[in-house]
N, C-alpha and C positions, 0 to 999 in steps of 0.2 A: 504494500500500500504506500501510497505516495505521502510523507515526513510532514507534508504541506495540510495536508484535508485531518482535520481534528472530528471528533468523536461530537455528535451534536446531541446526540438523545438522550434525555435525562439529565436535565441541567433546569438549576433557578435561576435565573429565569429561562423559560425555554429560548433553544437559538432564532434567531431573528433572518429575517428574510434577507439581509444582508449577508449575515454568517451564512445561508445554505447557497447563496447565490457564489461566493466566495469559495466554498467548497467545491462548488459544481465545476466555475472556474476553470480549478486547479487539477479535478477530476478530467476535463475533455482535454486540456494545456498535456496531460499525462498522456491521454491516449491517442493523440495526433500527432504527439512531439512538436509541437507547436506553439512557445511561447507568447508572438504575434503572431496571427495566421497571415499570408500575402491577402491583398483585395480581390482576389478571385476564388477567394477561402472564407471570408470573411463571414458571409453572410450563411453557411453553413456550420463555421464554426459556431458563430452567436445563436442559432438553432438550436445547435446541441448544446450549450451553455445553457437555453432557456428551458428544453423540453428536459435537462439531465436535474434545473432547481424545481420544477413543478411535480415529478417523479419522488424526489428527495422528502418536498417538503409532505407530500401526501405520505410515505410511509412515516414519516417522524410523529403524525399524527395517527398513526396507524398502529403504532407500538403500542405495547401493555406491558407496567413494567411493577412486581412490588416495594422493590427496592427504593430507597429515599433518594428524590433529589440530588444530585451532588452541586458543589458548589463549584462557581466557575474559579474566584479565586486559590479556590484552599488546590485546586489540579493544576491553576498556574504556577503555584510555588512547588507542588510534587515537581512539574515537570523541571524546572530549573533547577529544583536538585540534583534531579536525576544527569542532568545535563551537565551539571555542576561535577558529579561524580562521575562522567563518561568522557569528559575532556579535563577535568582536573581543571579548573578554573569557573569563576563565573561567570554565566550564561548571560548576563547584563552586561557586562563588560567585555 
């Protein structure tokens, strides 16, 4: 899975149409190899960018989950730990 597309479901508040559009993004960027697409890609890239966030955002609401919420900050400080501990230094700096 691509380092870039973070984990949306089950979060307080839940992710935002910004964050799944972001995801989705980084999702078709991955599967076309295609950072910018050229202008004769374009308009199929941003297709799949829009049909890959309206897919996203229907299963996000589709989940069932019993587990509590997690919190966005308290997994951004795991993550920079973890990040902290797999480069030996700090992931802020």
């Amino acid at each position: 899975m691509c380092r870039n597309i973070k984990t949306l479901f089950n979060f307080e508040p839940p992710a935002s149409h910004d964050e799944i559009h972001a995801a989705s993004l980084q999702f078709v960027r991955k599967l076309s190899g295609f950072n910018k697409p050229s202008k004769a890609n374009q308009e199929a890239f941003d297709l799949a960018v829009e049909r890959t966030a309206a897919v996203a955002e229907e299963l996000l609401q589709a989940l069932v989950t019993h587990a509590p919420a997690r919190n966005r900050e308290v997994e951004a400080a795991k993550a920079r730990a973890r990040a902290a501990e797999r480069f030996g230094r700090s992931a802020a700096g």
